[in-house]
C-alpha positions as CSV (number, residue, x, y, z in Angstrom):
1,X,0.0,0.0,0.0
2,X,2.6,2.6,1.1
3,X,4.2,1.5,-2.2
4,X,1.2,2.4,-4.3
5,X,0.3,5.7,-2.3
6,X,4.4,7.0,-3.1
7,X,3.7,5.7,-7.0
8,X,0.4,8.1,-7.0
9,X,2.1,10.8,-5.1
10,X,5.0,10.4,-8.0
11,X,2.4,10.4,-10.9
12,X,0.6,13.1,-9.3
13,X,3.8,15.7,-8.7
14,X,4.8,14.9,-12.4
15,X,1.6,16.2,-13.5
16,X,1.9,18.9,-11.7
17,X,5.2,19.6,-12.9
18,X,4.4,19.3,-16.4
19,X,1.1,21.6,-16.1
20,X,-0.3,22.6,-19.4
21,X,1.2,23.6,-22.7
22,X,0.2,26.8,-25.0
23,X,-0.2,25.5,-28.7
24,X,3.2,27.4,-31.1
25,X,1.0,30.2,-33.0
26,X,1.8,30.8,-35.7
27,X,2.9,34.8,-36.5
28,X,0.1,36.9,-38.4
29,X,1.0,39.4,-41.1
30,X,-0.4,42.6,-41.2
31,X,-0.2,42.9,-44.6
32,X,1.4,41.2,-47.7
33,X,3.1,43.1,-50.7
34,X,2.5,41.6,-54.4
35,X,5.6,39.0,-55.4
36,X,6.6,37.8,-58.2
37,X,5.3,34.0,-58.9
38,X,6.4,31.0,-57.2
39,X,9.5,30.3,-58.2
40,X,9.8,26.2,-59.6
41,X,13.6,26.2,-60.8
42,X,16.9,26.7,-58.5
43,X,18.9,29.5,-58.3
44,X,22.3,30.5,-60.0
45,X,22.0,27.9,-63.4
46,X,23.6,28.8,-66.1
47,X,21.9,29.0,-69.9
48,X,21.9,25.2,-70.4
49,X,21.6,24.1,-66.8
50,X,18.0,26.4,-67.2
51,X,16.9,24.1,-70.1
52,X,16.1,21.0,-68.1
53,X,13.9,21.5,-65.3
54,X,13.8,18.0,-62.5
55,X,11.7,17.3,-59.9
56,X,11.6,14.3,-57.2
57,X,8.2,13.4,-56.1
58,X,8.5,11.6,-52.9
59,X,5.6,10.0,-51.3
60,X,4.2,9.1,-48.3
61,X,5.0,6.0,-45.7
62,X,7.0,6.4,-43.1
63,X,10.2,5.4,-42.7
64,X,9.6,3.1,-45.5
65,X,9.3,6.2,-48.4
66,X,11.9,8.3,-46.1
67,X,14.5,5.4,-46.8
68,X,13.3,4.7,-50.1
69,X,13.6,8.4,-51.4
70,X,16.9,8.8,-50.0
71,X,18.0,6.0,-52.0
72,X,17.1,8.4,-55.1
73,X,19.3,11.3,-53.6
74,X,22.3,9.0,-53.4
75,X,21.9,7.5,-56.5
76,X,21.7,11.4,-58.2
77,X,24.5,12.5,-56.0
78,X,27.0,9.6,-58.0
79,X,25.5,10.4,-60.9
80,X,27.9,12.9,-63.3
81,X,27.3,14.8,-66.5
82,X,29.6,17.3,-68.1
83,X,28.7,20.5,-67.6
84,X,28.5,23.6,-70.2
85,X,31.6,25.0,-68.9
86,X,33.2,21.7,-69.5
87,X,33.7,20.5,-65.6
88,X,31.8,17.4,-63.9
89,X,28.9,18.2,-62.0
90,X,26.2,16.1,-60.2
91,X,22.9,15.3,-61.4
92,X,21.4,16.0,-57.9
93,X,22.8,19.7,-58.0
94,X,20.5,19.7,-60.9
95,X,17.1,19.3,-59.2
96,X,15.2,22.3,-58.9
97,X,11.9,21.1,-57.0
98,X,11.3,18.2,-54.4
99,X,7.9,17.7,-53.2
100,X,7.4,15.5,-50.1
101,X,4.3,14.2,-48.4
102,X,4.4,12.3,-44.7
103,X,7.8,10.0,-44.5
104,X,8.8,11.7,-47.9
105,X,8.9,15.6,-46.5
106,X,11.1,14.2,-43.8
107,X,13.8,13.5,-46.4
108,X,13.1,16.6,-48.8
109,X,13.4,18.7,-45.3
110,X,16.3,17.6,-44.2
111,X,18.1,17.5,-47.4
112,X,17.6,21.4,-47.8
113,X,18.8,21.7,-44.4
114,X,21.6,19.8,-44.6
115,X,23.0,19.7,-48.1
116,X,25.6,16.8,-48.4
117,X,25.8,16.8,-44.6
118,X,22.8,14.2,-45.2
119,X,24.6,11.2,-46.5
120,X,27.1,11.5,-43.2
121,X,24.0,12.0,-40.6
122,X,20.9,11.1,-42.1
123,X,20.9,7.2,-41.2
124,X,22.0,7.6,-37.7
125,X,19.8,10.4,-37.1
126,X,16.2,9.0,-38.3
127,X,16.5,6.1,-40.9
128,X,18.0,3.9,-38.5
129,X,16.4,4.4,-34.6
130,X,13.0,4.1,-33.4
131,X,11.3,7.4,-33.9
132,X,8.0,5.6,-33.8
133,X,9.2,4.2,-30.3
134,X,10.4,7.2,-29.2
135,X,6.7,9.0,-29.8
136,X,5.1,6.2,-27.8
137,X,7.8,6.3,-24.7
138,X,6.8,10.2,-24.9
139,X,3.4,9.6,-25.2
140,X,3.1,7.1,-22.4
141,X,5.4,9.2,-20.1
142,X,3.0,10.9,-17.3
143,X,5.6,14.3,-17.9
144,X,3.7,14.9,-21.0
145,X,0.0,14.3,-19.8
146,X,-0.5,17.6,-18.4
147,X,0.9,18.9,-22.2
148,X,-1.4,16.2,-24.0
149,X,-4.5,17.3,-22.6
150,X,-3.9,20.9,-23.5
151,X,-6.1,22.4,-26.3
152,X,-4.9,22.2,-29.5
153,X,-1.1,20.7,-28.3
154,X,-1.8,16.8,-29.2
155,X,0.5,13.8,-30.0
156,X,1.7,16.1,-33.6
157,X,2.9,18.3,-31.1
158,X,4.7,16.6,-28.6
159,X,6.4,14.5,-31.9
160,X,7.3,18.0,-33.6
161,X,9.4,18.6,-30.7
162,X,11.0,15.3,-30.6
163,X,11.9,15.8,-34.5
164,X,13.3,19.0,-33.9
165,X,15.4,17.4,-31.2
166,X,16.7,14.3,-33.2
167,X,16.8,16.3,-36.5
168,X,15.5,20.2,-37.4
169,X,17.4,21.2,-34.7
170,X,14.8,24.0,-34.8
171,X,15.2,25.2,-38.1
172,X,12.7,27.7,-39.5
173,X,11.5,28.4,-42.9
174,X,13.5,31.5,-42.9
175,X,16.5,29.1,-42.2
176,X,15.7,26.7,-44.6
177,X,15.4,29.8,-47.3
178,X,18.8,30.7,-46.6
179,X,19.9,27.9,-47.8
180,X,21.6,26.8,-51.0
181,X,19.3,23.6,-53.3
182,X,16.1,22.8,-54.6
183,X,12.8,24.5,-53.8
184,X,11.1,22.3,-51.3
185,X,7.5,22.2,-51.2
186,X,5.8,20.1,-48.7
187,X,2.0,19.8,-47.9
188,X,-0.5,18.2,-45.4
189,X,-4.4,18.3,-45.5
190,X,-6.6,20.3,-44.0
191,X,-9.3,17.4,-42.7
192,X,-12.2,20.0,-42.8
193,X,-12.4,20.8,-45.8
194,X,-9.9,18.0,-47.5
195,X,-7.5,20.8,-49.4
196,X,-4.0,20.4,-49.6
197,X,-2.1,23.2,-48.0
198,X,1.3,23.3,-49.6
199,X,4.4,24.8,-46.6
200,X,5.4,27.4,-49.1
201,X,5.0,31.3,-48.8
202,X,2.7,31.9,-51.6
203,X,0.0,30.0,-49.6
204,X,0.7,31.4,-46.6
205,X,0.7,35.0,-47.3
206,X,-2.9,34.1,-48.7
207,X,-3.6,33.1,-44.8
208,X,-2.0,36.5,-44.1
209,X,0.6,34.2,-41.7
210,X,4.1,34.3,-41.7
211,X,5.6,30.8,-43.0
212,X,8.9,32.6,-42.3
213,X,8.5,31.6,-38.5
214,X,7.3,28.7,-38.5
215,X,9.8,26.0,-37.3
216,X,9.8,23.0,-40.2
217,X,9.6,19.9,-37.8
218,X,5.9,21.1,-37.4
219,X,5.6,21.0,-41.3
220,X,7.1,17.7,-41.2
221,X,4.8,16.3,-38.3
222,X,1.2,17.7,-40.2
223,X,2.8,15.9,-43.4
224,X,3.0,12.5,-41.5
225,X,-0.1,12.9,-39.0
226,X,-1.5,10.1,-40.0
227,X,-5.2,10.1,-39.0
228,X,-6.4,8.5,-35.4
229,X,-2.7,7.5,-35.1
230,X,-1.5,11.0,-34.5
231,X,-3.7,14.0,-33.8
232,X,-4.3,16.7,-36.0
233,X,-1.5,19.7,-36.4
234,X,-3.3,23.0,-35.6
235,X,-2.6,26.2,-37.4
236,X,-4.1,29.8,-37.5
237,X,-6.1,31.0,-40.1
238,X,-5.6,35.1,-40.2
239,X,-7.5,35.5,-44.2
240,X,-8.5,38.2,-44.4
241,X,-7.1,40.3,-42.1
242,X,-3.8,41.9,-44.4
243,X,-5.3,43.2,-47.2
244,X,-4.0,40.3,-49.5
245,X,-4.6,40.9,-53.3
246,X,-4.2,37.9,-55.7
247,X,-1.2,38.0,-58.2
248,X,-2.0,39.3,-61.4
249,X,-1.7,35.9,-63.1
250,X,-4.6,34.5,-61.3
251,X,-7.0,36.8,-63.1
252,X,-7.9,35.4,-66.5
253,X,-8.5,32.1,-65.0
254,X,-12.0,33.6,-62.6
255,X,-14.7,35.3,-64.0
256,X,-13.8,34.4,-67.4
257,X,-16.3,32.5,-69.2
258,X,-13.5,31.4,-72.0
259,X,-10.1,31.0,-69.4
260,X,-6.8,30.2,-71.1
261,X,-6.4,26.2,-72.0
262,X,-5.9,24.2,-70.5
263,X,-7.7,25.4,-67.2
264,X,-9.8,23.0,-65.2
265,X,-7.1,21.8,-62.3
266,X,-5.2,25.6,-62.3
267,X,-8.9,26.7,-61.4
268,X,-9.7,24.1,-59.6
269,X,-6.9,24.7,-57.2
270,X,-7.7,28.4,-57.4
271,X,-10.8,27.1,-55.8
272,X,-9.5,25.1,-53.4
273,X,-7.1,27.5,-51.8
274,X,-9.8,30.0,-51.5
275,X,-12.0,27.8,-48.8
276,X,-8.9,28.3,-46.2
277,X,-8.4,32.0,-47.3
278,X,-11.8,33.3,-47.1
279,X,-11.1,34.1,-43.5
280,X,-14.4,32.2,-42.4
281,X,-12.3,29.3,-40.4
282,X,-10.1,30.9,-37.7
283,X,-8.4,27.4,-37.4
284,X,-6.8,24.8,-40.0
285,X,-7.0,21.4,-38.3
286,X,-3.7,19.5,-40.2
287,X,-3.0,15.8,-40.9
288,X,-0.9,13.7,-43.1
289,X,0.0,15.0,-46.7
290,X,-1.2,11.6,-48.2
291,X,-4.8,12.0,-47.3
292,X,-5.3,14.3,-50.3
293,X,-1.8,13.5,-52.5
294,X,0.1,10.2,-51.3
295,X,2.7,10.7,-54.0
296,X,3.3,14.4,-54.0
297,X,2.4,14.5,-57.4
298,X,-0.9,16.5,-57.3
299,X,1.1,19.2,-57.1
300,X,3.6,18.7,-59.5
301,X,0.7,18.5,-62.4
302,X,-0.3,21.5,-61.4
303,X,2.9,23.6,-61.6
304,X,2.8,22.1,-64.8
305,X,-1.0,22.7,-65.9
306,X,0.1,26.0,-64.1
307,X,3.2,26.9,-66.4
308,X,1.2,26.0,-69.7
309,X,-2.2,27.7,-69.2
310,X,0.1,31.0,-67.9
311,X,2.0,30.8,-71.0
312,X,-1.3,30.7,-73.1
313,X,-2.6,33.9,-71.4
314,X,0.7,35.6,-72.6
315,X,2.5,35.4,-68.6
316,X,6.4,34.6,-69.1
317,X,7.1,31.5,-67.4
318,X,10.4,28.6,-67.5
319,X,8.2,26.6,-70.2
320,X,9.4,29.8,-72.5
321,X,12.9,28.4,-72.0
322,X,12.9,24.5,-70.6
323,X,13.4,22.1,-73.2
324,X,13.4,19.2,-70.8
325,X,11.2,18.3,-67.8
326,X,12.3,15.6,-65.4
327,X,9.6,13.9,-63.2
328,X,11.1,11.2,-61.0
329,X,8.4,9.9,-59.0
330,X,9.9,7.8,-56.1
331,X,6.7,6.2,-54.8
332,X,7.5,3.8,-51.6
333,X,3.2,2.5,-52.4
334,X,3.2,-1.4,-50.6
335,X,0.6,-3.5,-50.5
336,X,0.9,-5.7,-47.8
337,X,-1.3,-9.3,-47.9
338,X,-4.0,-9.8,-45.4
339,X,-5.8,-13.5,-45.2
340,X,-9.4,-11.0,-44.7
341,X,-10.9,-13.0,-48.1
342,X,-9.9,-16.3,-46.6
343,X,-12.0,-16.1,-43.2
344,X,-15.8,-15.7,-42.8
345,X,-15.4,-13.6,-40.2
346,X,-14.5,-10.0,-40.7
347,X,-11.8,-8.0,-39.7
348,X,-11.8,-5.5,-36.6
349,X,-13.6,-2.2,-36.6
350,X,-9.8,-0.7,-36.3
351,X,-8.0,-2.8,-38.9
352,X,-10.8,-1.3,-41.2
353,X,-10.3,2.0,-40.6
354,X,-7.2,1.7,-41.4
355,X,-7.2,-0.2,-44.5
356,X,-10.5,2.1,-45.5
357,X,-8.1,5.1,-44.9
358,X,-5.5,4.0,-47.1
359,X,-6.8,2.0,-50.0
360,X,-8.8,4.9,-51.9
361,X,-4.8,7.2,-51.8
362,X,-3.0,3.9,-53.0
363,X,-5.1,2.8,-55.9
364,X,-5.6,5.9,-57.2
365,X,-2.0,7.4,-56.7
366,X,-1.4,5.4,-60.2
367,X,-3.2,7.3,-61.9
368,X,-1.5,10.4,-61.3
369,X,1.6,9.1,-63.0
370,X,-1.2,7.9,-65.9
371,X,-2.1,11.7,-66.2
372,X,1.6,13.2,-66.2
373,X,1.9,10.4,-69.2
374,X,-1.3,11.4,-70.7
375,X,0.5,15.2,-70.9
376,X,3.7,14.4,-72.3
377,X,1.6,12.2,-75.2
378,X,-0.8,15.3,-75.6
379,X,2.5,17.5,-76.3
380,X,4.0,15.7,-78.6
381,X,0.7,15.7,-80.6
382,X,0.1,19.1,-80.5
383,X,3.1,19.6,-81.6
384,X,2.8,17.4,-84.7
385,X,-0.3,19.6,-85.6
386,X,1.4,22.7,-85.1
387,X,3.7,21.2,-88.0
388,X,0.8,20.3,-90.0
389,X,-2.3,21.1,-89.5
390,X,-3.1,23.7,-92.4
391,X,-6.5,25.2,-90.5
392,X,-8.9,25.8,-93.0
393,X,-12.0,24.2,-91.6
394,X,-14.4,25.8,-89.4
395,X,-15.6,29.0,-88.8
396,X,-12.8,32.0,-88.4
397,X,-13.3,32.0,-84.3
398,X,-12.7,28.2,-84.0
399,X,-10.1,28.6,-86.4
400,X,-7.9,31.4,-84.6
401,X,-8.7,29.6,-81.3
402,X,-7.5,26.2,-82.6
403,X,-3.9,28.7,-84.0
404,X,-3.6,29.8,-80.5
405,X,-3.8,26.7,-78.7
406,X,-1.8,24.7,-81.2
407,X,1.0,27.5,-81.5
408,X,1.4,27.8,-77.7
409,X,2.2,23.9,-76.9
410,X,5.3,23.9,-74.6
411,X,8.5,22.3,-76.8
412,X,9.5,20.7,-73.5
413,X,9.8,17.0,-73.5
414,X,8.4,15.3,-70.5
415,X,10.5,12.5,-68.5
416,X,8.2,10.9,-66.5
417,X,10.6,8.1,-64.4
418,X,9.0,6.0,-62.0
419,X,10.7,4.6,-59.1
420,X,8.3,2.0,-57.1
421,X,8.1,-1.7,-56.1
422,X,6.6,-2.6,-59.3
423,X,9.3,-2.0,-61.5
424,X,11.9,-4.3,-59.7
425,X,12.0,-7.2,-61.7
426,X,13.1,-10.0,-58.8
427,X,9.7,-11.1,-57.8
428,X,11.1,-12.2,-53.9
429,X,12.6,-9.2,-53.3
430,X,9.2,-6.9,-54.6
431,X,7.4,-8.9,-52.5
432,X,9.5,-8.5,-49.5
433,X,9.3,-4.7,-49.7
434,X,6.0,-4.7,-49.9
435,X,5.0,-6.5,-46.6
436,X,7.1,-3.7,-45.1
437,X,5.0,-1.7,-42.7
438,X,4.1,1.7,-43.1
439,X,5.5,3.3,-39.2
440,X,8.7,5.3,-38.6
441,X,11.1,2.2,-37.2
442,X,12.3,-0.3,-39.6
443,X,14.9,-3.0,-39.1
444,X,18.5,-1.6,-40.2
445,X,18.9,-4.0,-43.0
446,X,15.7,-3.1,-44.4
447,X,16.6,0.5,-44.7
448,X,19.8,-0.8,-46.6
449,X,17.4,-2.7,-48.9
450,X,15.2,0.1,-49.2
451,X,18.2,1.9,-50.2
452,X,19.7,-0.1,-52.9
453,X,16.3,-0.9,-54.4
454,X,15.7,3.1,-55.1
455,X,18.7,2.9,-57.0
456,X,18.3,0.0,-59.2
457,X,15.2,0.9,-60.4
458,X,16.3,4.3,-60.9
459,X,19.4,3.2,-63.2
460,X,17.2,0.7,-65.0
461,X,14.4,3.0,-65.6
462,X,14.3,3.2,-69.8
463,X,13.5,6.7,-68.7
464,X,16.3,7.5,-67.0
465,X,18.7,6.5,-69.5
466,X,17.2,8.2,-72.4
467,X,17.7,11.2,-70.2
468,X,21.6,10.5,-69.3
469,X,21.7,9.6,-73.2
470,X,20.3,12.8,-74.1
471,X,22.3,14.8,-71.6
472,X,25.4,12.8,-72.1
473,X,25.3,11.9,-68.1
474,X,27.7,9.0,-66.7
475,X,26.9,7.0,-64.0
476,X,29.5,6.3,-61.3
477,X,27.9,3.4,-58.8
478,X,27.2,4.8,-55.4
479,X,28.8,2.7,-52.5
């Protein structure tokens, strides 16, 4: 008994001790100047370098897609071309855009922060130790109860800090701007109204918030809040409030019964941004990037869709001047078997939920790579017309309209390179991969396989090596 009573009084004086915790806030701006568009290629390239535009795609899964995507940066960093000025450089100094969702940001993050720093911490730091274990032993700790049952500072929370411990070190978006690299452009969904919110300033400044402040472990915990696992990431929502104008390319694509083609998914995202900056919803409840884009390829297609319609409308933008556009979609997609189909009874109500959660984002993240397909083959058609096509059916309007369209088709040629299980061709080791778990701890050796399968497929894709053909690239073997 006197045991018990000293356990309670323990309990009780950590409680105490840990008290209650005041949700981060995220700074309001009291007004936000017009900027030029969102920049989607890095900085200081020279004339050539500015012809091919890559972008990594990294998707969601934990530790799984972390792993699996950091296989593709150390597979680019051994991979050499000859640069205009006649001296070797790296393809990954090359890559002007990395978009990350859940386990994926984690890598994209971390690789802006870090540079080549990466490939001498990165493993030690978070591939390789029990993150997921770590939440949990936080979680379960009665220090943090008093912090857990504050408003709006859940389980996200306590696992932003414990990211910024292990690996942000605290970083902000303004640090990470400093930085030299790619553009990194992370999301997570809003769960009330399902829109992706993209960390990037552009989106921000339309919340009237600073993104400037805001410290990138919490980006990196919304991105991987995966629903009733971890709670959702709360944000403010200031819209409203700074006097925010819309950039003057937005324009002919609302209120404009004939918009520039193609239209549909640049207005549709116009749309979608505009139900968290209306300034209606004073709070934006966050969870895993993968909800609404499990690949990070939603918003790659529609940079893209972006770039052309602008160009149609007479906007300058790098389709004027890229002749090349790398997609390398390294998708970390398993799909585990379940014996479900082989019992009469059905599973639990929680093994449901989860499966119901996930199976809708994996069977349709195919077909993103199907539509980024479907606009490389709808190029290179249009541009046959443009070659062609002599115009002299239909009335004048349809005519002039059909010109226009035709004449401003973007000369770029697409690369679309896919990096998933499905394209390794040793059936035991595809199958092993994908009974890997979606959490944040994996057995060492798995990360090592995880690894080294990102870069096989990689250097085997036919896609890859037209482009090393093309750019006259050679491979060195990473270690």
């Amino acid at each position: 008994m006197k045991r018990t009573t000293n356990l309670l009084h323990c309990l009780l004086s950590a409680l105490l001790l840990a008290g209650c915790a005041s949700r981060p806030i995220n700074s309001r701006l009291d007004a936000v100047s017009y900027t030029k568009p969102y920049s989607v290629e890095r900085k200081d390239q020279d004339e050539k370098q500015a012809q091919t535009l890559v972008v990594l795609a990294f998707s969601g899964g934990g530790t799984r897609a972390a792993a699996f995507s950091y296989g593709v940066l150390e597979t680019l960093k051994s991979t050499e071309f000859v640069r205009s000025d006649g001296k070797k450089g790296r393809l990954l100094d090359q890559v002007d855009v990395i978009t990350g969702v859940s386990g994926g940001s984690f890598t994209a993050l971390a690789y802006k922060l870090y540079g080549d720093r990466l490939f001498d911490e990165y493993e030690k730091r978070f591939l390789k130790r029990d993150v997921q274990g770590e939440i949990v032993s936080r979680v379960l700790n009665p220090v943090h109860w008093g912090e857990l049952s504050s408003i709006g500072w859940g389980r996200s929370e306590l696992a932003a800090d414990l990211y910024d411990e292990i690996l942000f070190e605290g970083a902000t978006f303004a640090d990470l701007d400093k930085k030299e690299g790619p553009v990194i452009a992370v999301s997570a969904t809003d769960i009330t109204s399902g829109a992706r919110l993209v960390f990037s300033k552009q989106n921000f400044d339309m919340l009237c918030s600073d993104i400037g402040s805001l410290r990138i472990a919490r980006a990196a915990a919304a991105s991987s809040a995966v629903p009733v696992v971890l709670s959702p990431l709360t944000i403010n929502n200031y819209g409203g409030s700074c006097r925010y104008v819309q950039p003057e390319w937005v324009e002919p694509f609302i209120n404009n019964p004939e918009p520039p083609r193609p239209a549909s998914r640049v207005i549709a995202r116009i749309k979608e941004l505009s139900t968290l900056a209306n300034g209606q919803e004073p709070y934006i409840h966050l969870v895993d990037g993968g909800v609404s884009d499990n690949i990070g390829l939603r918003g790659v297609l529609d940079v893209i869709n972006l770039m052309e319609a602008m160009r149609a409308a007479g906007f300058k933008t790098p389709l004027d001047h890229v002749k090349r556009i790398v997609v390398v979609v390294v998708n970390s997609l398993s799909i585990p078997k379940t014996d479900w189909a082989k019992k009469e009874d059905a599973p639990g109500s929680l093994s449901v939920l989860v499966k119901a959660a996930g199976v809708p984002i994996d069977r349709y993240s195919g077909e993103q790579i199907d539509q980024l397909k479907d606009t490389e083959a709808r190029w290179k058609l249009l541009r046959q017309v443009r070659e062609t096509a002599s115009f002299d059916r239909g009335s004048k309007k349809d005519r002039e309209v059909a010109k226009q369209y035709v004449s401003n088709v973007p000369d770029a040629e697409i690369y679309p390179i896919d990096v998933s299980f499905s394209e390794l061709d040793d059936v035991e080791e595809r199958q092993y991969l994908n009974q890997l778990p979606t959490s944040f701890r994996l057995d060492d050796a798995d990360v090592d396989k995880l690894r080294a399968a990102a870069g096989k497929i990689l250097l085997k894709s036919p896609d890859f090596q037209r482009l090393l053909k093309d750019i006259g690239a050679n491979v060195i073997q990473p270690k």
